[in-house]
Structure formats: C-alpha cells, structure tokens
C-alpha positions in Angstrom: 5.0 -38.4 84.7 3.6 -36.2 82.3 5.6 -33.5 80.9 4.3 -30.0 79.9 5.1 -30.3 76.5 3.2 -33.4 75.8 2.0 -33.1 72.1 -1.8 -33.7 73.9 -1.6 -30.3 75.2 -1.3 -28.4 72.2 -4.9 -28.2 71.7 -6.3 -25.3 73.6 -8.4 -27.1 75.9 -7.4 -25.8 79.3 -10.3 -23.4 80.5 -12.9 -26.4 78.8 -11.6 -29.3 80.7 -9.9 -27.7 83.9 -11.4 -28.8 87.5 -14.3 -30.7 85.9 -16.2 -33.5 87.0 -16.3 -36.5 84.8 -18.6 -39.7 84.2 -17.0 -43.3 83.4 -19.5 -44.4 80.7 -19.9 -47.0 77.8 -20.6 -45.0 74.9 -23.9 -44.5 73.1 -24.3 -42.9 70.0 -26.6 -40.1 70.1 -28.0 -40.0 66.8 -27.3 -41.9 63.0 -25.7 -39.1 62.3 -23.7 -38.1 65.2 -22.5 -42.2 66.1 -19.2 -41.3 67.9 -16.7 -39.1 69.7 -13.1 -38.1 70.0 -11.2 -37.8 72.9 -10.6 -34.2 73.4 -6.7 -34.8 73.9 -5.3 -37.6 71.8 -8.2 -37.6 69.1 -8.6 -41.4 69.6 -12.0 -42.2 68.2 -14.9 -43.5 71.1 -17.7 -45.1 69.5 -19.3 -48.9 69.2 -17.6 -50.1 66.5 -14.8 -52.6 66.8 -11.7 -50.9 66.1 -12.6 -48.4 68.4 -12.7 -47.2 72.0 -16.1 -48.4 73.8 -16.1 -46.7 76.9 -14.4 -43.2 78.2 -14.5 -40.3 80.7 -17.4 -38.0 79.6 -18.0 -34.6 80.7 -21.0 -33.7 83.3 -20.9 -29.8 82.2 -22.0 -30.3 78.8 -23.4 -34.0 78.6 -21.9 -36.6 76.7 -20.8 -34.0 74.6 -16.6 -33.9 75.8 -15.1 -37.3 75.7 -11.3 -38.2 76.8 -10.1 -41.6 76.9 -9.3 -43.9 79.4 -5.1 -43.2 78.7 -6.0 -39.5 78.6 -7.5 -39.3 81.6 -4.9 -41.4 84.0 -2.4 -39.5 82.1 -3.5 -36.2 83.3 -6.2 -36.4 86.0 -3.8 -34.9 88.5 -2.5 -32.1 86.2 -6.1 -31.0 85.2 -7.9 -32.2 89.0 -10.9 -33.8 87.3 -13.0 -35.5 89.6 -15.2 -39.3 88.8 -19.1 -39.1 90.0 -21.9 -41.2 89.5 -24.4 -40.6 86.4 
C-alpha cells in the first residue's frame, strides 16, 4: 500500500497525471537530441540504452511526452485512476 507521504509524491504532479489514460509502449527516441525520458514520479531514466528502462506507461494527452515507469504506475494506478488503452 502506498502511503501519502511517499517521497514520489513530492513533485507537483497531481492536476498533470490525475484520471489520465495511458499507453504501454517500448520507447523510441524522438530525436538525437531528445533520445530519452524520465519517469515523472521516481525520475528513473526510460530510454534504449542498456542500463536503462526500455518500455513504460506513456501519456495519451500530450504524446509520448509524460513517461512513468512500470513500478510507478502499479504503485499508484489506483491512487491516481489512470486507465491502459490501445495506441
């Protein structure tokens, strides 16, 4: 059970992430420049490279451009009711 003072939840993210819908997707860097993401919550880096997250939860309101990880999302799913579609 997540508890309210989880140090993920410092980051004032509510009103972003709240009640939104959600893709399960490998990721793909958009440009050279702009080759990976950070998981909105925990910071955990979401790119191609080995030492790295592959795949995440990315957001369907502003494409690809919110990312949380697989952990972050289980973790708070409920508390946030974020919904999985289809790309």
């Amino acid at each position: 059970m997540i508890e309210k003072d989880d140090w993920r939840l410092t980051i004032p993210n509510d009103p972003i992430i709240k009640e939104k819908e959600w893709v399960f997707k490998t990721y793909i860097p958009v440009s050279e420049t702009w080759e990976h993401q950070h998981c909105m919550l925990c910071g955990d880096k979401i790119s191609q490279y080995e030492s790295t997250i592959h795949e995440g939860y990315a957001s369907t309101s502003r494409k690809d451009y919110w990312w949380i990880c697989p952990k972050c999302f289980n973790d708070f799913k409920e508390m946030f009711n974020w919904k999985v579609v289809e790309e």
